[in-house]
MDTraj code that builds the backbone (N, CA, C; nanometers):
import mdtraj as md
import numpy as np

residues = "UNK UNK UNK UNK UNK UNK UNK UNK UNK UNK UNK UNK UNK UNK UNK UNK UNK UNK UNK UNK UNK UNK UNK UNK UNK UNK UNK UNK UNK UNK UNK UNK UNK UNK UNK UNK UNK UNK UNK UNK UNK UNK UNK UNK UNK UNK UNK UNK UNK UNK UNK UNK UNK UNK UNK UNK UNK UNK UNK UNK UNK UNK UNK UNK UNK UNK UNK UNK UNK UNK UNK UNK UNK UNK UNK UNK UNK UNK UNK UNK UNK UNK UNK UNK UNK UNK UNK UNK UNK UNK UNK UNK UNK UNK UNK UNK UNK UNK UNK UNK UNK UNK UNK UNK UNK UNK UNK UNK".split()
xyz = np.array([
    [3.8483, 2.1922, 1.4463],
    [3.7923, 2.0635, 1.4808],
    [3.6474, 2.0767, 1.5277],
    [3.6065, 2.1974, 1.5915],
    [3.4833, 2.2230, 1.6523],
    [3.3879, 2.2313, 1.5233],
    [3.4173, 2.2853, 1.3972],
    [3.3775, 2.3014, 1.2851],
    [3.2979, 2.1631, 1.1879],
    [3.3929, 2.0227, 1.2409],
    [3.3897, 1.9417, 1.1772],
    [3.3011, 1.8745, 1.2534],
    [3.3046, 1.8521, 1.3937],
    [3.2014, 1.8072, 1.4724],
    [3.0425, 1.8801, 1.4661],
    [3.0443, 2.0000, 1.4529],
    [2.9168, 2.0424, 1.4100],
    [2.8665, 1.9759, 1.2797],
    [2.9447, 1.9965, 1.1407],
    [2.9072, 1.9543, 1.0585],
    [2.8377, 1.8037, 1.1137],
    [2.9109, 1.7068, 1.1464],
    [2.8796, 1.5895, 1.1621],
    [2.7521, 1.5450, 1.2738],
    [2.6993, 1.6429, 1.3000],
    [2.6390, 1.6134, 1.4402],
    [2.4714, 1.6672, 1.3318],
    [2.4922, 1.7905, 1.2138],
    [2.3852, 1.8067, 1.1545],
    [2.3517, 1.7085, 1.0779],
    [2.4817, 1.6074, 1.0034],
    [2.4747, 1.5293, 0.9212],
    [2.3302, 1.3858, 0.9943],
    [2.4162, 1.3452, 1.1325],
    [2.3405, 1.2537, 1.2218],
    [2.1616, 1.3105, 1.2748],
    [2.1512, 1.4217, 1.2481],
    [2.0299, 1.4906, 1.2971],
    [1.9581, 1.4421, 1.1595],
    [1.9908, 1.4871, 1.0768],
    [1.9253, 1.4751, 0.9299],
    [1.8901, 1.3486, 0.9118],
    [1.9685, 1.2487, 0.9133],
    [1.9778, 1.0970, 0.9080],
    [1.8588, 1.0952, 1.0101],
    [1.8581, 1.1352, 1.1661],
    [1.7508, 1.1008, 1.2593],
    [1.6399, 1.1282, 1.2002],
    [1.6088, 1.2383, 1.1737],
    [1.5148, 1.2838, 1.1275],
    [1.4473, 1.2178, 1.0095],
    [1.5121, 1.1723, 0.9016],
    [1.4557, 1.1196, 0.7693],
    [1.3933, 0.9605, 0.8203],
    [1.5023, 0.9080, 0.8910],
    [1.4476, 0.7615, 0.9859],
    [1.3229, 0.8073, 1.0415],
    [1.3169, 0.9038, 1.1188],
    [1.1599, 0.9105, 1.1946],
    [1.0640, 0.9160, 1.1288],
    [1.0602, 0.9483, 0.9762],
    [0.9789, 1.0200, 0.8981],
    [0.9334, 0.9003, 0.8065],
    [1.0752, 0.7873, 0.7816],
    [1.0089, 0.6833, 0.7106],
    [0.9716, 0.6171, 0.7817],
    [0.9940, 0.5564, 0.9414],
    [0.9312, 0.5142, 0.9697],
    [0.7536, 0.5310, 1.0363],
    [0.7221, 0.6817, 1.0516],
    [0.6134, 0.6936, 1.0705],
    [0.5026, 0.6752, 0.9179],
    [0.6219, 0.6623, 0.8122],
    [0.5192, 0.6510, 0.6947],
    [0.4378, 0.5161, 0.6807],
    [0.6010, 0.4004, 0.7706],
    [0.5884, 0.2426, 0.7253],
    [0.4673, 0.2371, 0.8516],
    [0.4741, 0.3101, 0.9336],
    [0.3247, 0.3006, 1.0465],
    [0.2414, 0.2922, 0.9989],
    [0.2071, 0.3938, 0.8795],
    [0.1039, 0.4331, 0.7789],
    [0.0572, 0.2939, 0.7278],
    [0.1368, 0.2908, 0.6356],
    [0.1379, 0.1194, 0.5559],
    [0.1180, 0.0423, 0.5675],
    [0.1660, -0.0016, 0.7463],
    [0.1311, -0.1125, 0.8248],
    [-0.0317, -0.1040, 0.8488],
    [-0.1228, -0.0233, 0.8817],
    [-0.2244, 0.0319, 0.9366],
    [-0.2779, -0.0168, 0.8257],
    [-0.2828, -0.0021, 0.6756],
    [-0.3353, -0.0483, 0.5750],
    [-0.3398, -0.1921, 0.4972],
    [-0.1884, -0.2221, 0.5628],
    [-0.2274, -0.3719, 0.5351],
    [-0.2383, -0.4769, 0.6354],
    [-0.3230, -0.6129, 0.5344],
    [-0.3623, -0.6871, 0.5877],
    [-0.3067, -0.8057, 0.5846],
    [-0.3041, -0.8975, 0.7258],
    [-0.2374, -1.0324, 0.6839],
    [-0.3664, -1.1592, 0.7479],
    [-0.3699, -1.2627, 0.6952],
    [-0.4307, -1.3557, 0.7268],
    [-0.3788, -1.4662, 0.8437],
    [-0.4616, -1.4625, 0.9127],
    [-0.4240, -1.6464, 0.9750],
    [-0.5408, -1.7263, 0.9915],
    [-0.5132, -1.8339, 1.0029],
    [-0.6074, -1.9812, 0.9861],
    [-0.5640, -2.0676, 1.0787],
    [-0.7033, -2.1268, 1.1054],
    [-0.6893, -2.2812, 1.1736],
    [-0.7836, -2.3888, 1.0998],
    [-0.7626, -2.4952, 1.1545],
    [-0.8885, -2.5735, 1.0977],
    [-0.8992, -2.5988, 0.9442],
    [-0.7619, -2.5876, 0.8997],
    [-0.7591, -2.6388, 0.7658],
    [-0.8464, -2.4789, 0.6580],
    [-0.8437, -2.3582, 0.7242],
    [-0.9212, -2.2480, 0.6416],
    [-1.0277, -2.2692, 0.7087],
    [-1.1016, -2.3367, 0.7801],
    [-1.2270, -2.2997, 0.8480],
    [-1.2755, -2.1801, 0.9587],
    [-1.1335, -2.1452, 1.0058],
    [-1.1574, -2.0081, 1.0859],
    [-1.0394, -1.9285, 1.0053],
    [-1.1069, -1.7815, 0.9811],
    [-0.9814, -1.6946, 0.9378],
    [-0.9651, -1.5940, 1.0149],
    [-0.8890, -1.4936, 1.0445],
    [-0.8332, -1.4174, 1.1191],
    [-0.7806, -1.3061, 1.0047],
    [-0.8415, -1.1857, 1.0117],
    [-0.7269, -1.0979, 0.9473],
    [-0.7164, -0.9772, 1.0234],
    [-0.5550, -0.9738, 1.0254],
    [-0.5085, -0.8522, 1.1397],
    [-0.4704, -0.7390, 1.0364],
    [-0.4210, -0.5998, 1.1104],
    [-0.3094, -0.5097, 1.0380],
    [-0.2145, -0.5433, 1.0367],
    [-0.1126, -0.4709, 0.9906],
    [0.0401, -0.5030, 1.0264],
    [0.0517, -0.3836, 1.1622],
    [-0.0345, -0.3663, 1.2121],
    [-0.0086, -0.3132, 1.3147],
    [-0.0753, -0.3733, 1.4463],
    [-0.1216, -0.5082, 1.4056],
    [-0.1788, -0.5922, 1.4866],
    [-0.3112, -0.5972, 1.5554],
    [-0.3942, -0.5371, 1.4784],
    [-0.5011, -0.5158, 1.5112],
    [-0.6141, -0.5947, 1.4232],
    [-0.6848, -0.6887, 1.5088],
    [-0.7667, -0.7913, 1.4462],
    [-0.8571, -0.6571, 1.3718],
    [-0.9182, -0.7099, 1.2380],
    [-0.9717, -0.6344, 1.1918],
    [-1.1126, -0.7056, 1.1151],
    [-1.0815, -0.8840, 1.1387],
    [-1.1766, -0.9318, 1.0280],
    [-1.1959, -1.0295, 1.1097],
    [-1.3008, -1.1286, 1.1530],
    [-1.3124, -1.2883, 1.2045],
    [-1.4186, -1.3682, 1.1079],
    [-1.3656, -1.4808, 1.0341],
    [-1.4448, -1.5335, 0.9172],
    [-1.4904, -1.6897, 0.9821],
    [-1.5688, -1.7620, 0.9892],
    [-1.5909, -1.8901, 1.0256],
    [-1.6673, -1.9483, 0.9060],
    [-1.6826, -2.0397, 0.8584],
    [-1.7078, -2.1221, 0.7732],
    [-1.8164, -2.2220, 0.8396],
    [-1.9312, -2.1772, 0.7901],
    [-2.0498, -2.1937, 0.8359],
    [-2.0769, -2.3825, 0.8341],
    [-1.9732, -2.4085, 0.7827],
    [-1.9800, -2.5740, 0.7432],
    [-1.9393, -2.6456, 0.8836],
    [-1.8587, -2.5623, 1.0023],
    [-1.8068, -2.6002, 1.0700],
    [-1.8852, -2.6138, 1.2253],
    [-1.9865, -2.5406, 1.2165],
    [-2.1169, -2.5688, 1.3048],
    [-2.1329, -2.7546, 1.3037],
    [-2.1110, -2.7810, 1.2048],
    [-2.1766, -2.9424, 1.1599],
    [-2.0782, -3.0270, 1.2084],
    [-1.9750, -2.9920, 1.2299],
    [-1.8479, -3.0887, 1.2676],
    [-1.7675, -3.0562, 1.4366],
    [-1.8147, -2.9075, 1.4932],
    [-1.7289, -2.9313, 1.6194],
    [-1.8101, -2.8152, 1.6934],
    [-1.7485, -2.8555, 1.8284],
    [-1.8269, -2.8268, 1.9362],
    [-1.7835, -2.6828, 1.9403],
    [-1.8146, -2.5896, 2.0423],
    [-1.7862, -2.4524, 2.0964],
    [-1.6782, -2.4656, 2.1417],
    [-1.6205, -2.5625, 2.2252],
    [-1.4416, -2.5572, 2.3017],
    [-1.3846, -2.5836, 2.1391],
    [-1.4027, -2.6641, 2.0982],
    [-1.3718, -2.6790, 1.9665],
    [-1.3449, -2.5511, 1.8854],
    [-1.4347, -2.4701, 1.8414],
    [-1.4824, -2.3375, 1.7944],
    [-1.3747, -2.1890, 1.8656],
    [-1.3847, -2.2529, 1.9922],
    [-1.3005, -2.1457, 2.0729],
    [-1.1463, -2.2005, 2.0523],
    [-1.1374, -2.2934, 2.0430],
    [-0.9772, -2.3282, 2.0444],
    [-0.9210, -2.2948, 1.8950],
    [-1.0019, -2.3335, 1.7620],
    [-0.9504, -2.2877, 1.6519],
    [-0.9704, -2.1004, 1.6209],
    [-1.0802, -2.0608, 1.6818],
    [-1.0200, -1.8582, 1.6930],
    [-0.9241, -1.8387, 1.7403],
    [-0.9277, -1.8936, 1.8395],
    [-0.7352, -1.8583, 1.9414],
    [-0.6472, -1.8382, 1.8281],
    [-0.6534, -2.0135, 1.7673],
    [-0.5236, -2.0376, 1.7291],
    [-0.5048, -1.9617, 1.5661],
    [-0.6564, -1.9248, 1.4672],
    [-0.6157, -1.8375, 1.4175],
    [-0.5600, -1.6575, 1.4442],
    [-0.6268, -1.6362, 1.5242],
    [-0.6075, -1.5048, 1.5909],
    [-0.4420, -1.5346, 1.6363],
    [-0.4241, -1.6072, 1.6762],
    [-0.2506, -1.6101, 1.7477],
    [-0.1777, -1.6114, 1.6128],
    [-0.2146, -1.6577, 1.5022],
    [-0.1576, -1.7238, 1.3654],
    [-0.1187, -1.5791, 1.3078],
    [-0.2584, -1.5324, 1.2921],
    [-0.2835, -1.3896, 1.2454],
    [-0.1698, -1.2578, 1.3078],
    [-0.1694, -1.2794, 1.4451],
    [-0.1083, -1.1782, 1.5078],
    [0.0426, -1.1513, 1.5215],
    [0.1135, -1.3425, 1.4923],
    [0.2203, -1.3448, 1.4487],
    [0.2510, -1.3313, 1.3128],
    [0.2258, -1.3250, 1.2277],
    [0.2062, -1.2571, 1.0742],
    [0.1983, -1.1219, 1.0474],
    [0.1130, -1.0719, 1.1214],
    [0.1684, -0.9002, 1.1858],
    [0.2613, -0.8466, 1.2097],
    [0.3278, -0.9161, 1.2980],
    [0.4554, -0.9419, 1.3475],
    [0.5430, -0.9414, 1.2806],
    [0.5409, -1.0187, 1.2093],
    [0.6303, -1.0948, 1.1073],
    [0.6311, -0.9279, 0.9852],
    [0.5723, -0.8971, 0.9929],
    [0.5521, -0.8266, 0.8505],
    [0.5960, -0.6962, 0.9393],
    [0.5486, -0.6706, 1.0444],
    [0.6150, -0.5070, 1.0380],
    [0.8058, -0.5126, 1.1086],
    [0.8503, -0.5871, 1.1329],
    [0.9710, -0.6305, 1.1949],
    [1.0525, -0.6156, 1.0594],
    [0.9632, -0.7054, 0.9158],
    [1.0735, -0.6521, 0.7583],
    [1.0023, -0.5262, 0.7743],
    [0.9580, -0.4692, 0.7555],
    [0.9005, -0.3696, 0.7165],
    [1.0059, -0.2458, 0.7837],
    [0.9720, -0.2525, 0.9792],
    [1.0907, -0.2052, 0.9929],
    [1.1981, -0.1957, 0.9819],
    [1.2505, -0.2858, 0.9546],
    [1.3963, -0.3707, 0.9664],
    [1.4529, -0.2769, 0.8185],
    [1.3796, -0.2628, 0.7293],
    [1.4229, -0.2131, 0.5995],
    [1.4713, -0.0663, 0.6177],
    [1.4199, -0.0182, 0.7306],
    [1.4611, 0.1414, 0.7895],
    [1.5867, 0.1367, 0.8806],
    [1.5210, 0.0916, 0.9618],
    [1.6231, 0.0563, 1.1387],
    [1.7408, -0.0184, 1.1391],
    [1.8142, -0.1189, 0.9773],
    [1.9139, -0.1745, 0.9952],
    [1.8778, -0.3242, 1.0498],
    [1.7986, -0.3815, 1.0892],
    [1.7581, -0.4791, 1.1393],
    [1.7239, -0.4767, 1.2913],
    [1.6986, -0.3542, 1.3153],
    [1.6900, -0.3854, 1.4895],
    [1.5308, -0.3715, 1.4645],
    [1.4189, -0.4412, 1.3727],
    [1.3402, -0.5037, 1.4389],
    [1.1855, -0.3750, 1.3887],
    [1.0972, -0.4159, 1.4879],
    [1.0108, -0.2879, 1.4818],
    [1.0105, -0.2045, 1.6070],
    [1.1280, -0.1727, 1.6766],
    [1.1492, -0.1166, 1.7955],
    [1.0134, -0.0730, 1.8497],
    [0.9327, -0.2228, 1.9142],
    [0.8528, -0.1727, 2.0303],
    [0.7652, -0.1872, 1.9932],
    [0.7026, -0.2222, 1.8343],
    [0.5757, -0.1650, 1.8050],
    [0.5054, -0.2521, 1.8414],
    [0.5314, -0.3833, 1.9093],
    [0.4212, -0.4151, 1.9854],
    [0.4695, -0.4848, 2.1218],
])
top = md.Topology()
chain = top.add_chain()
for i, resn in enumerate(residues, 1):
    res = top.add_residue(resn, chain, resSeq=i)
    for name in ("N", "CA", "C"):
        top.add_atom(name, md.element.get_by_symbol(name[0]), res)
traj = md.Trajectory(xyz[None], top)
């Protein structure tokens, strides 16, 4: 019986191990891609990683002509928040495709 529990305990190591390995790859992946968010109808854009890291801020120079700075500051928020949940959103499948669905354990 001691025989069979070893076997099974290398079997679960192996399994650990290959999980750690894809998921440090999907880290990789995430780091490379990009997701968008918007406010203002596309007048502010936001693009993060999938590892949540703003990487791009776009404003639409048309929008000087139509709204104020609180204005200006309230639509970055809300793309940047847009953006960051889309991040989110993307490494959670991303993990989820490894981990069984428990998510992106932690990654942010």
């Amino acid at each position: 019986m001691a025989m069979g529990g070893m076997g099974n305990m290398n079997k679960i190591m192996k399994q650990a191990q290959k999980m750690q390995a894809d998921m440090a790859k999907v880290q990789e992946e995430l780091g490379n891609d990009r997701v968008d968010g918007s406010a203002g109808g596309g007048m502010v854009t936001v693009t993060a990683t999938g590892q949540g890291d703003v990487v791009a801020v776009r404003v639409d120079p048309q929008i000087f002509e139509e709204a104020d700075v609180e204005m200006l500051e309230d639509l970055i928020l809300a793309a940047v928040n847009d953006a960051l949940r889309r991040s989110k959103q993307l490494a959670e499948e991303k993990m989820g495709r490894i981990t069984g669905g428990l998510g992106s354990m932690g990654l942010f």
